[in-house]
LOZAKE-975853 format. One record per residue (C-alpha): x, y, z. Coordinates in steps of 0.1 Angstrom, whole numbers, padded with zeros to 4 digits, always signed. Example, Ala and Ser with C-alpha at 12.3 -4.5 7.8 and 13.67 -1.06 7.14 Angstrom:
BEGIN
+0123-0045+0078+0137-0011+0071
This chain:
BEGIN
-0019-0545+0055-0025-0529+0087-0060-0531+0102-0058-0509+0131-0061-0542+0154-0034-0547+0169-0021-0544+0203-0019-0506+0212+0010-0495+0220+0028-0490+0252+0053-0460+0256+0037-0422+0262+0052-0396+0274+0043-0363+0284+0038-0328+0259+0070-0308+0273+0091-0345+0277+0102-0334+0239+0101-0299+0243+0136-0293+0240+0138-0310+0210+0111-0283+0196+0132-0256+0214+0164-0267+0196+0149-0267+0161+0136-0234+0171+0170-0217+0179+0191-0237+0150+0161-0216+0124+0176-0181+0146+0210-0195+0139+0204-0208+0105+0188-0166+0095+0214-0151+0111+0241-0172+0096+0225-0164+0060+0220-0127+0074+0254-0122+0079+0265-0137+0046+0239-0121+0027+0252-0083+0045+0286-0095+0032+0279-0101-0004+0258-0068-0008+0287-0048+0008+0308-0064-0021+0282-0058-0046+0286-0015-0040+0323-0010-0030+0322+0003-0069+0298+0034-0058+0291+0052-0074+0293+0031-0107+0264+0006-0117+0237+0035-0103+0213+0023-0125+0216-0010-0126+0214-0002-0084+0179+0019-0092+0165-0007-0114+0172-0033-0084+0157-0013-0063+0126-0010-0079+0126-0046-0086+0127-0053-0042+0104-0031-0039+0081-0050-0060+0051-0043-0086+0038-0020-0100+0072+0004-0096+0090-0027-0120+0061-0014-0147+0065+0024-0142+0068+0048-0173+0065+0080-0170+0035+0099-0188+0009+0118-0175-0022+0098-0153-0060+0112-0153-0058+0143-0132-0089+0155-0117-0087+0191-0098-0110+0199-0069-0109+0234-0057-0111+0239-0024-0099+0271-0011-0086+0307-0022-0064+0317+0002-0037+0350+0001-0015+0340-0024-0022+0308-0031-0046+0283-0037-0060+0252-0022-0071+0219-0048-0079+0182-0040-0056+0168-0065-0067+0130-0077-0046+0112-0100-0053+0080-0115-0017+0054-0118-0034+0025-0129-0069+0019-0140-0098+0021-0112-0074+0036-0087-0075+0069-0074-0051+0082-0055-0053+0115-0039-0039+0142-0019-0038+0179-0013-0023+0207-0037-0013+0239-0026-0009+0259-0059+0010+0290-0058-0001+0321-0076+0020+0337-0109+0028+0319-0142+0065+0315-0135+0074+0281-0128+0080+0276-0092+0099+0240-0072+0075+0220-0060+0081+0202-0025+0061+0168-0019+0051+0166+0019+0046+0132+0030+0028+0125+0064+0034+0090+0087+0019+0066+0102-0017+0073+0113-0015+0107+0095-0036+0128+0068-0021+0157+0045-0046+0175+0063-0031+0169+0098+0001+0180+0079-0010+0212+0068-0035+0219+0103-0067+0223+0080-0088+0197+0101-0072+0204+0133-0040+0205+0158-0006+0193+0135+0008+0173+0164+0041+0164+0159+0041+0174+0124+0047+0212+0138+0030+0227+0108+0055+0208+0082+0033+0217+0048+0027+0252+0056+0059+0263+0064+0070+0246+0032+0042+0261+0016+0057+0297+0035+0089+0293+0015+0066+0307-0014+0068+0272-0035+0042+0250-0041+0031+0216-0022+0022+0182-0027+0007+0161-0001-0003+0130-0010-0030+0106+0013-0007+0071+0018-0028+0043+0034-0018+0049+0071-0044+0073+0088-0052+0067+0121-0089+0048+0116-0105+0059+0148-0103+0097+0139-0104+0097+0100-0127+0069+0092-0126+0046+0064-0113+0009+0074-0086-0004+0059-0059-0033+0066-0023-0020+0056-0010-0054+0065-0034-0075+0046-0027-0049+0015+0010-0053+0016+0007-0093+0018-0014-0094-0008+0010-0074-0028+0037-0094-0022+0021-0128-0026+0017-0108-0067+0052-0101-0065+0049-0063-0053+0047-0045-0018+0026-0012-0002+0055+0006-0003+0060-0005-0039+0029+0006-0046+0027+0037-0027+0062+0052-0041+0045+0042-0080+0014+0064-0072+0036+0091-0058+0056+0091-0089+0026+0090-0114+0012+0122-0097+0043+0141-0100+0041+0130-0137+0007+0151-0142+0022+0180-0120+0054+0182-0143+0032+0188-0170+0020+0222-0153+0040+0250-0168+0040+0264-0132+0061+0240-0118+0101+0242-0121+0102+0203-0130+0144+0207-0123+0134+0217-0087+0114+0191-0070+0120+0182-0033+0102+0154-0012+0100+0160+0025+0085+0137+0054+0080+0130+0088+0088+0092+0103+0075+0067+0075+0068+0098+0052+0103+0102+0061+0112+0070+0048+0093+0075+0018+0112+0104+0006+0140+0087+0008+0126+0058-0014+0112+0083-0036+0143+0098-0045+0160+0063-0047+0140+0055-0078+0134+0089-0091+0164+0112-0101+0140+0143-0108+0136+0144-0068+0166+0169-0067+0166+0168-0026+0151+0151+0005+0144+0163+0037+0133+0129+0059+0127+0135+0095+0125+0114+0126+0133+0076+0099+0165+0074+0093+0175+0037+0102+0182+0005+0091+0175-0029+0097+0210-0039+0098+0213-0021+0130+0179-0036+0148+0164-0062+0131+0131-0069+0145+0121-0036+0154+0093-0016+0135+0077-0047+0130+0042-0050+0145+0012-0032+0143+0005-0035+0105+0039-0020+0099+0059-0032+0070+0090-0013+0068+0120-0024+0052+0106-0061+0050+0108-0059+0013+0115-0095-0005+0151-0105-0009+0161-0066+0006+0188-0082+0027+0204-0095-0007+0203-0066-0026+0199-0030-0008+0182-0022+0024+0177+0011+0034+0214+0024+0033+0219+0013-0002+0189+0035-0010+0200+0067+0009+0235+0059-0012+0213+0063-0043+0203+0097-0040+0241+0106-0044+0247+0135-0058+0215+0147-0047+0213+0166-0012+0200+0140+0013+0190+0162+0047+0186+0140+0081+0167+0154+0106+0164+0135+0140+0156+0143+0171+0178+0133+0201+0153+0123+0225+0129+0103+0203+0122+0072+0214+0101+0057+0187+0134+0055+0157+0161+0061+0187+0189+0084+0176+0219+0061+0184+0205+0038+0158+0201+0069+0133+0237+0083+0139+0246+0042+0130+0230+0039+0099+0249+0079+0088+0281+0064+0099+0280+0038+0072+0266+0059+0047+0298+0081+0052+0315+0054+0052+0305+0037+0023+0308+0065+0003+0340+0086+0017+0363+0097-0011+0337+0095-0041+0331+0140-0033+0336+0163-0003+0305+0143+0015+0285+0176+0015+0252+0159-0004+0242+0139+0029+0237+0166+0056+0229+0149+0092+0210+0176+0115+0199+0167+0153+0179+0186+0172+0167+0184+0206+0130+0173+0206+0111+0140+0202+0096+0120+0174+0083+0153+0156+0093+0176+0131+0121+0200+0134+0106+0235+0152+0131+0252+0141+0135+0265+0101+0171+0251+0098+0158+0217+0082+0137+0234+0057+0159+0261+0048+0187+0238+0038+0157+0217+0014+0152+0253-0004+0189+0260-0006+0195+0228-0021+0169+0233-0046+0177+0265-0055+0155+0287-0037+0156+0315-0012+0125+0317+0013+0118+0349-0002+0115+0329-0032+0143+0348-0056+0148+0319-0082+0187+0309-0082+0188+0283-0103+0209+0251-0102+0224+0230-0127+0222+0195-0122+0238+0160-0132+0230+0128-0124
């Protein structure tokens, strides 16, 4: 038995004598990820050469890495509550609050068109540190949002514009920790994004049940991480019949470790590496239009790495059509919405509208 008595011993050294030793098990973990990285880019190459086959098994596994609740949805119609806010020339102005799961509101501004004829509804999503009312200017300056909602809302169909849990704290009050939310939610087997897409998807289950909205003509549009969602809103959701996503279109096969500070939790879903990152996700909107829209000089999602990430969708799904569903539009500008109409237009061709709003029609399969 030892009893701490015995001679003390002799040899000592100083802290950064072993630090290479620490440094080496340091850069064999780098090695080690990007060893598995590479493997794990392999097999999910292997597991989609079959696109388009398997879509649904692909949809369900992409609700599954993007976690709880969106592994629970069904669809039916929340608690809706209506909060009229504005009468405005043609249209009118509600605070739309939906319910998804029980004590959760979840709300966001509706801009109802007039007339009973049902109508395609667009879903504009704002990004980080925005509001739907930055969006659509009703509190203030749009920034680089360049009046997204209403010239949606200009194209004479309604809009949805849901409040997602990035505003910017300092000018729209109430604190909140995005990061701390998204942990939690993955420690229950879920993520924000997760989360966020389900509520999304919940309230367009109450607005399908309006008779004014076309439920065949849905579109989802958004700027930088509403950009992204789109996208992922569309993934998991086949009534989204087109997407618009501006100034986000880029994978973390192409950079890694950036867009990952600050609270920001993009593509860092569990196991996403394995299974589908964000080009797997664009690939399931096919046949659905899929419109890209980045600026060349934006330095926050750099274009290079967006012109990348279209190369392999293209890539990866040449030969299944003529290619014309993904449409890939640069512009010169910076991290900001499209100024000009050529973006929006092609979202209201693809569903079937004219901006005069003359109802076309489309059929669709998917």
């Amino acid at each position: 038995m030892t009893t701490g008595k015995g001679k003390k011993m002799k040899y000592r050294e100083t802290p950064l004598f072993s630090e290479r030793y620490r440094a080496e098990y340091y850069e064999g973990i780098q090695r080690v990820i990007e060893e598995r990285y590479e493997r794990a880019r392999g097999e999910r190459t292997a597991a989609w050469r079959d696109f388009p086959r398997r879509m649904e098994e692909h949809r369900r596994r992409a609700a599954m890495t993007l976690g709880w609740p969106l592994t629970e949805y069904q669809a039916g119609a929340p608690e809706a509550r209506y909060e009229l806010l504005s009468r405005e020339e043609g249209y009118s102005v509600y605070r739309l609050t939906v319910y998804p799961l029980p004590g959760l509101p979840f709300s966001g501004l509706l801009f109802l068109r007039e007339g009973d004829a049902a109508r395609p509804l667009a879903v504009a999503l704002h990004g980080n540190e925005g509001t739907p009312e930055m969006c659509a200017e009703v509190a203030g300056p749009s920034y680089n949002y360049n009046r997204m909602t209403e010239r949606l809302l200009d194209c004479g169909v309604h809009v949805y514009s849901p409040q997602t849990l990035m505003w910017k704290k300092e000018t729209w009050g109430a604190a909140y920790d995005r990061r701390g939310v998204d942990e939690a939610l993955k420690y229950l087997g879920g993520s924000v994004d997760g989360l966020e897409i389900y509520c999304v998807r919940k309230a367009l289950d109450a607005l399908c049940q309006r008779g004014d909205v076309d439920n065949g003509a849905l579109g989802a549009c958004g700027l930088s991480y509403g950009g992204l969602y789109a996208m992922l809103l569309a993934a998991v959701d086949t009534r989204v019949r087109a997407v618009l996503s501006a100034g986000r279109f880029v994978d973390s096969d192409f950079e890694k470790n950036r867009l990952r500070r600050g609270g920001d939790t993009q593509d860092v879903w569990f196991g996403s590496a394995l299974h589908l990152t964000l080009v797997e996700m664009v690939m399931l909107c096919w046949p659905r239009t899929l419109i890209v829209s980045m600026a060349r000089g934006d330095r926050l999602v750099p274009f290079e790495l967006a012109e990348k990430a279209m190369e392999e969708v293209r890539e990866r799904t040449e030969g299944v059509d003529d290619g014309s569903w993904v449409r890939f539009l640069p512009f010169e500008g910076e991290h900001e919405f499209d100024r000009s109409d050529a973006p929006i237009e092609e979202l209201m061709s693809a569903l079937g509208w004219e901006r005069k709003g003359a109802w076309r029609g489309r059929d669709f399969v998917v």
